[in-house]
C-alpha positions as CSV (number, residue, x, y, z in Angstrom):
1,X,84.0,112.3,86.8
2,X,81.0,114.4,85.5
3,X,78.2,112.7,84.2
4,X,76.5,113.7,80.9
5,X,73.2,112.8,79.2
6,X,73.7,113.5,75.4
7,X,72.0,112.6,72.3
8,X,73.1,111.1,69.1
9,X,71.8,111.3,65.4
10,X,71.5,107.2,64.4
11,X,74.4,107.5,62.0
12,X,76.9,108.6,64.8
13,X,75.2,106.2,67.4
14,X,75.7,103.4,65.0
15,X,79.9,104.8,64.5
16,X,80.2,104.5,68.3
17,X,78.6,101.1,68.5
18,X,81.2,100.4,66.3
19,X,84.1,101.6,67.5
20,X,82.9,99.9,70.6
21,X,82.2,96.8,68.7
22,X,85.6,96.7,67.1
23,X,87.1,96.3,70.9
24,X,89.5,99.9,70.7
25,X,87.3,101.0,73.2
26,X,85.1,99.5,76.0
27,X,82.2,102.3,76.0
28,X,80.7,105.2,73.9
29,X,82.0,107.2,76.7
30,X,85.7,106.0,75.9
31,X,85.2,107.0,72.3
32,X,83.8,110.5,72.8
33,X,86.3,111.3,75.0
34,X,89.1,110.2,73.3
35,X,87.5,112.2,70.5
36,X,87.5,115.1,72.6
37,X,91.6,115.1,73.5
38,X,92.1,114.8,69.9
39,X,90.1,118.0,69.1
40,X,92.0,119.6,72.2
41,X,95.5,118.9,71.0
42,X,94.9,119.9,67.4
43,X,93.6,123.2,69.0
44,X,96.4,123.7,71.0
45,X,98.5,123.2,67.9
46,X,96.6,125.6,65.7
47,X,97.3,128.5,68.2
48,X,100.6,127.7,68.4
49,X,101.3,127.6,65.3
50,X,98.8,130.7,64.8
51,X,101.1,132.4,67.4
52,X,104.4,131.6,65.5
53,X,102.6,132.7,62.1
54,X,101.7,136.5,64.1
55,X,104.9,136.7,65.9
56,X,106.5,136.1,62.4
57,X,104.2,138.8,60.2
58,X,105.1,141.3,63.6
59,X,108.9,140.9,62.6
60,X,108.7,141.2,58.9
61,X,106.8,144.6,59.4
62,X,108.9,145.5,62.0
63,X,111.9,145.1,59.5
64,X,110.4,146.3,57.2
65,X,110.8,143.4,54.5
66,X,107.3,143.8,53.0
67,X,108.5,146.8,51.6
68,X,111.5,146.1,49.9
69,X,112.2,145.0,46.6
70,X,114.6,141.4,46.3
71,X,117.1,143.7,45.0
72,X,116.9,146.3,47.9
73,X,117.2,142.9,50.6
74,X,120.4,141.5,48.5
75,X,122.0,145.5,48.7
76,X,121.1,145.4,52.4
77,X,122.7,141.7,53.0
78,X,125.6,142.7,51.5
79,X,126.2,145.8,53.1
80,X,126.1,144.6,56.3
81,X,128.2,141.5,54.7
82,X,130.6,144.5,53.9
83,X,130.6,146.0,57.1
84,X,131.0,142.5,59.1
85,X,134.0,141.1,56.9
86,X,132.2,138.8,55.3
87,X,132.5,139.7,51.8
């Protein structure tokens, strides 16, 4: 495992020597490192859902959604309703 020499202001010093204190951890070193896998998941789930939110806007222009009107999507919908059976 690398080793690190890093600096802390007093008031996040004094937050690790309490969460060391309170027994969760057994060193600052546990603590900033669990704080790290934290940050690292919740970035892996912004760019997934990031990727879902592009992947989705890609489709609706690709549909061409944005452009029409509510009443334009319902004619569509039931045309192809029309044309499947459906209605």
């Amino acid at each position: 495992m690398a080793r690190q020499s890093i600096s802390f202001t007093a008031p996040n010093d004094e937050w690790l020597k309490a969460q060391v204190d309170s027994e969760e951890f057994t060193s600052k070193s546990e603590v900033v490192n669990d704080l790290i896998r934290k940050v690292r998941e919740k970035n892996r789930e912004i760019e997934y859902v990031r990727a879902k939110l592009i992947a989705s806007e890609k489709s609706v222009e690709e549909h061409g959604w944005v452009t029409k009107t509510p009443e334009e999507m319902l004619s569509g919908f039931k045309e192809k309703a029309h044309r499947n059976s459906k209605l």
